[in-house]
C-alpha positions in Angstrom: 189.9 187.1 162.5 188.0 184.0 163.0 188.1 182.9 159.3 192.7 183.3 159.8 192.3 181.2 163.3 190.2 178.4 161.4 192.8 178.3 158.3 195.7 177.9 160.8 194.2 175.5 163.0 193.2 173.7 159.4 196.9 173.6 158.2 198.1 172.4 161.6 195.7 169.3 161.4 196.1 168.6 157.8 200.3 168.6 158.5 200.3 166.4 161.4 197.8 164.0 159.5 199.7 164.1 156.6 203.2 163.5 159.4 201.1 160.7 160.7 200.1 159.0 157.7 204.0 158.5 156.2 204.7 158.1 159.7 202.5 154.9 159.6 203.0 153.7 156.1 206.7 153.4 156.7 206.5 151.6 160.0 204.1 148.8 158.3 206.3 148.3 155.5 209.4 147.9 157.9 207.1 145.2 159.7 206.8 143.5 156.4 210.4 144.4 154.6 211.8 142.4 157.7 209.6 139.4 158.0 210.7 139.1 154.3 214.2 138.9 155.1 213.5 136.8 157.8 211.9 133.9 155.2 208.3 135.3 155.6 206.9 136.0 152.1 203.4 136.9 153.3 203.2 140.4 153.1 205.0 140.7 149.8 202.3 139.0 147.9 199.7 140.5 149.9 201.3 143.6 148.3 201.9 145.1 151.9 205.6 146.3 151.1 204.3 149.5 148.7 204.7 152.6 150.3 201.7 153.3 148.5 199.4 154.6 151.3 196.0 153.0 150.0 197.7 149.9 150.4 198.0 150.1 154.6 195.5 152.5 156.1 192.7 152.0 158.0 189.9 154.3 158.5 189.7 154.6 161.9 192.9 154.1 163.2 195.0 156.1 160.4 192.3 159.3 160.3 189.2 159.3 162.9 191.3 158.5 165.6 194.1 161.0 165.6 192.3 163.7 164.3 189.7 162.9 167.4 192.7 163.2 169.1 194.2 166.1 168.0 190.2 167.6 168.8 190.9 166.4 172.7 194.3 167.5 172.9 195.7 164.3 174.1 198.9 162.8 172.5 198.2 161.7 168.9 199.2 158.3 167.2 197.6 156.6 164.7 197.9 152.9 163.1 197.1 150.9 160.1 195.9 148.1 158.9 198.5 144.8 160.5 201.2 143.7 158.1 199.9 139.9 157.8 202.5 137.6 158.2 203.0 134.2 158.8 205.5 132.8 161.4 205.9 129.6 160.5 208.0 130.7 157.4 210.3 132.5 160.1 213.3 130.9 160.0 214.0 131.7 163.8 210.5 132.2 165.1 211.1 133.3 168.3 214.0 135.6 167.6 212.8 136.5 164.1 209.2 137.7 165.6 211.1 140.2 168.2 212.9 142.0 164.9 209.6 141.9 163.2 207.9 143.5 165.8 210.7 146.2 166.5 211.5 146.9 162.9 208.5 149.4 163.5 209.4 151.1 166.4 212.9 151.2 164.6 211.8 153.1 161.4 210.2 155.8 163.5 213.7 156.4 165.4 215.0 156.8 161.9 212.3 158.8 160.6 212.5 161.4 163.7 216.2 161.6 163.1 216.3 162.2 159.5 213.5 164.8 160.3 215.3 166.5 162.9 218.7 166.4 160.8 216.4 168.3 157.8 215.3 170.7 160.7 218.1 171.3 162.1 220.0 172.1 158.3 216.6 174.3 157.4 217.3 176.3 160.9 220.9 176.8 160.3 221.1 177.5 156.7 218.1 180.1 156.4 216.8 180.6 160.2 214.7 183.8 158.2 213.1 181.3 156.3 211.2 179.5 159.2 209.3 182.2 159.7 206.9 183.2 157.2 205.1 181.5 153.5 206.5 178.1 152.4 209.3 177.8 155.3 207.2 178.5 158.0 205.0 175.4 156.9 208.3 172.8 156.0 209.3 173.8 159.4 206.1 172.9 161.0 205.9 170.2 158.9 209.2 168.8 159.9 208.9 169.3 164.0 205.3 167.9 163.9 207.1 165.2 161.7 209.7 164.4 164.5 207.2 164.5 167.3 204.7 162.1 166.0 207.4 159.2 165.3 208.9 160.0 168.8 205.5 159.7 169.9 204.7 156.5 167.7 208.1 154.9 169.0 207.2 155.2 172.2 203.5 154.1 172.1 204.1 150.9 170.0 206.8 150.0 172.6 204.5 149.9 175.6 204.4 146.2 176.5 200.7 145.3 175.8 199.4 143.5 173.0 198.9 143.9 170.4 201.6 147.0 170.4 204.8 146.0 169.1 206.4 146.3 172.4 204.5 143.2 174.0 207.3 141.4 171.6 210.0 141.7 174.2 208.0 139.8 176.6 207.5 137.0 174.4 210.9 136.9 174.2 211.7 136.3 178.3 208.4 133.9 178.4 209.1 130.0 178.1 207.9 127.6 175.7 204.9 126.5 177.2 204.1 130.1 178.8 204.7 131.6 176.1 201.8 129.3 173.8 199.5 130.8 176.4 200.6 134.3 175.9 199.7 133.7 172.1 195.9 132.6 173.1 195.4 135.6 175.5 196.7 138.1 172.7 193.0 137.9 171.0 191.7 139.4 174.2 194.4 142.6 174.5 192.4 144.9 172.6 189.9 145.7 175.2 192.9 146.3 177.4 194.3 148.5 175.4 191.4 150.7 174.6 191.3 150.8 178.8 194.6 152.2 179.7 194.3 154.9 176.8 190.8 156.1 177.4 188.6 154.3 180.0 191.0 155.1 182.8 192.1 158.6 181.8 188.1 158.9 182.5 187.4 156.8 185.7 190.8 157.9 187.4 191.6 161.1 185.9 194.8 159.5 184.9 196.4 159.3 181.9 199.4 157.2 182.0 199.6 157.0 178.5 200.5 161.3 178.1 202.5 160.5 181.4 204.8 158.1 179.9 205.2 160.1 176.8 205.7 163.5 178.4 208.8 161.8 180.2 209.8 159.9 176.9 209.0 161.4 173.6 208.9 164.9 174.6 212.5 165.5 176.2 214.3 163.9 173.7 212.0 165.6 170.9 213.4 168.9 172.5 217.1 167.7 172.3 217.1 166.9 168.9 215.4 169.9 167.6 216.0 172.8 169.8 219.6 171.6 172.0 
């Protein structure tokens, strides 16, 4: 009994890693693929625009973190290493840096929708085959799938830096407030790491599963299971 619970709780960790991890791979290649197009060659020669996994992660953030997650049962995200790129070969820099930084957020919309469309066809063509052997796991695969880029959209659009999302403000800012923003951007990490664990602690609070219980998780429900 204990040995079957420990073999499924395995194969549920090792398919949302393996969910997060071309979750990831694909969002930091969009980052670069479109800072390319925008006159940026930086990431191409840094070799950043293989989908070749080795190439992007990071150890803590693409594996101890959300499988520490996963352990708490908090929502799980994961990123990689930064796409490097260089925005004075942008051709647009303040425009161009806004489609850089939502080109991720943008591939994980696509990625949960192809994997809700492949869902969706699995569930309709052979509904029998979802539950048991090699259909059971696709399926899990491909809801966990959907979840965690709905999840990772969401996350990365939350207006702090270094998260995608704090793009959009840079776009509103002025010139001159806007060279600030950039200086203060070195100090966001210890923000960060506030709002998603030092104040689910102190407050016992977490605005973080808040906002993606009312984002990620309604809309995961419509597309998999309207």
């Amino acid at each position: 009994m204990f040995s079957s619970l420990f073999n499924f709780d395995f194969i549920e960790i090792a398919l949302t890693v393996l969910a997060l991890l071309i979750s990831i791979v694909v969002h930091e290649v969009s980052h670069g693929y479109v800072a390319y197009l925008c006159g940026d060659p930086t990431a191409k020669e840094a070799g950043r625009l293989s989908l070749n996994p080795l190439a992007h992660l990071d150890p803590f953030g693409s594996v101890l973190l959300p499988l520490l997650l996963l352990f708490l049962g908090g929502p799980v995200f994961a990123y990689a290493k930064p796409v490097p790129y260089d925005p004075r070969y942008l051709r647009h820099r303040r425009r161009d840096e806004l489609l850089v930084a939502l080109s991720g957020p943008a591939s994980n919309l696509v990625q949960a929708l192809v994997g809700a469309g492949l869902w969706q066809l699995l569930w309709r063509v052979a509904p029998e085959a979802t539950v048991a052997g090699f259909g059971w796991y696709l399926a899990d695969f491909l809801l966990t799938y959907v979840y965690v880029n709905l999840v990772l959209m969401f996350f990365n659009l939350i207006p702090l830096p270094p998260l995608d999302g704090s793009a959009i403000i840079g776009w509103f800012l002025p010139e001159r407030a806007l060279r600030t923003y950039y200086r203060i951007q070195q100090y966001s990490m210890p923000i960060l790491i506030g709002v998603l664990f030092l104040v689910p602690m102190v407050l016992h609070w977490d605005p973080v599963a808040l906002y993606i219980d009312v984002t990620a998780a309604p809309i995961y429900d419509w597309l998999c299971f309207a």
